[in-house]
C-alpha positions, 0 to 999 in steps of 0.5 A: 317193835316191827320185827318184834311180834309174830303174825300172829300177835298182829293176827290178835290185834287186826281181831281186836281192832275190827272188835271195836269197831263192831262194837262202836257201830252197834253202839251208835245205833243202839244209843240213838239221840244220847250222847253221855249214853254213846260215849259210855258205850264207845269207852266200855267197848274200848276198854273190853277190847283193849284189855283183851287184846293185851291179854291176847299178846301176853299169851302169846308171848308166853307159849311162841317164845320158848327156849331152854338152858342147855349144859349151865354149869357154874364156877365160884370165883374166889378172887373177886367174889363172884359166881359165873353161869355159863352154859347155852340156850337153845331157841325150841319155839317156832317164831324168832326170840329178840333176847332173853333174861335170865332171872338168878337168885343165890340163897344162903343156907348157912346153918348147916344144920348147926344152931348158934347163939341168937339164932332165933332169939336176940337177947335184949336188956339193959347194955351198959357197956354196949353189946358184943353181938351188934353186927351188921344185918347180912343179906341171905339173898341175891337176886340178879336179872341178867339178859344174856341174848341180845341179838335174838335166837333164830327158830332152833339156834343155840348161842352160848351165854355167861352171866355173872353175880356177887357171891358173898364170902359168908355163903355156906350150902347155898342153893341156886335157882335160875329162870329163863325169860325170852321175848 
């Protein structure tokens, strides 16, 4: 976890820590001779600065661990039914990465414009003989969340990255939405 955090995440939690501190002080002379008094008043302090100190790290995590995806092309693979990603990503920020994410999700347009039977309504009633159209609900979504950096991104390296998801065979005009986590 050392080399994890930035100087400035431990900047964050030096300041929040020194916060309680204070704060624990000025309740010992603010509650005097109550002691229900001075423990609501240490608790209250700890949970003020330890909310803001978690807050204080999610923010910087999200503004000194930037990269971006550079040249990502994808490829359909008919034989095992996958689609592959590949492409690289390229460290922008100005602190090391540890690894990086990436959150893909492959919706399935299929109708293409065209209605079928029971497209918005399913009939119901009487089946005597059973129905014909009694099918397995297909999925329209994949979600997959792959970490493609493993061993971190020094500040403006780029390292080359595949990842790999089921394309069901049904899947017509899909559509490709890919988002890039680093921490």
């Amino acid at each position: 976890m050392i080399p994890y955090f930035t100087i400035l995440h431990w900047l964050d939690i030096v300041f929040f820590l020194v916060l309680f501190i204070f704060l624990v002080i000025i309740s010992i002379k603010a509650a005097g001779n109550s002691t229900k008094l001075l423990l609501s008043m240490i608790f209250a302090s700890f949970l003020v600065t330890a909310f803001g100190a978690g807050l204080g790290l999610v923010i910087l995590e999200k503004y000194t661990k930037k990269a971006k995806l550079i040249n990502v092309k994808q490829r359909r693979v008919l034989i095992n039914e996958t689609l592959v990603l590949k492409g690289r990503v390229k460290n922008i920020g100005k602190f090391k990465i540890n690894y990086c994410k990436l959150e893909i999700k492959l919706v399935n347009n299929g109708w293409g414009g065209k209605f079928t039977k029971g497209s918005f309504f399913k009939p119901g009633g009487l089946s005597i003989f059973g129905s014909k159209d009694k099918q397995q609900a297909k999925p329209n979504t994949v979600k997959a969340t792959r970490i493609i950096i493993k061993d971190g991104l020094l500040p403006g390296e780029v390292k080359d990255f595949s990842a790999i998801i089921p394309y069901p065979p049904y899947f017509k005009n899909t559509y490709l939405n890919y988002k890039l986590y680093c921490h």
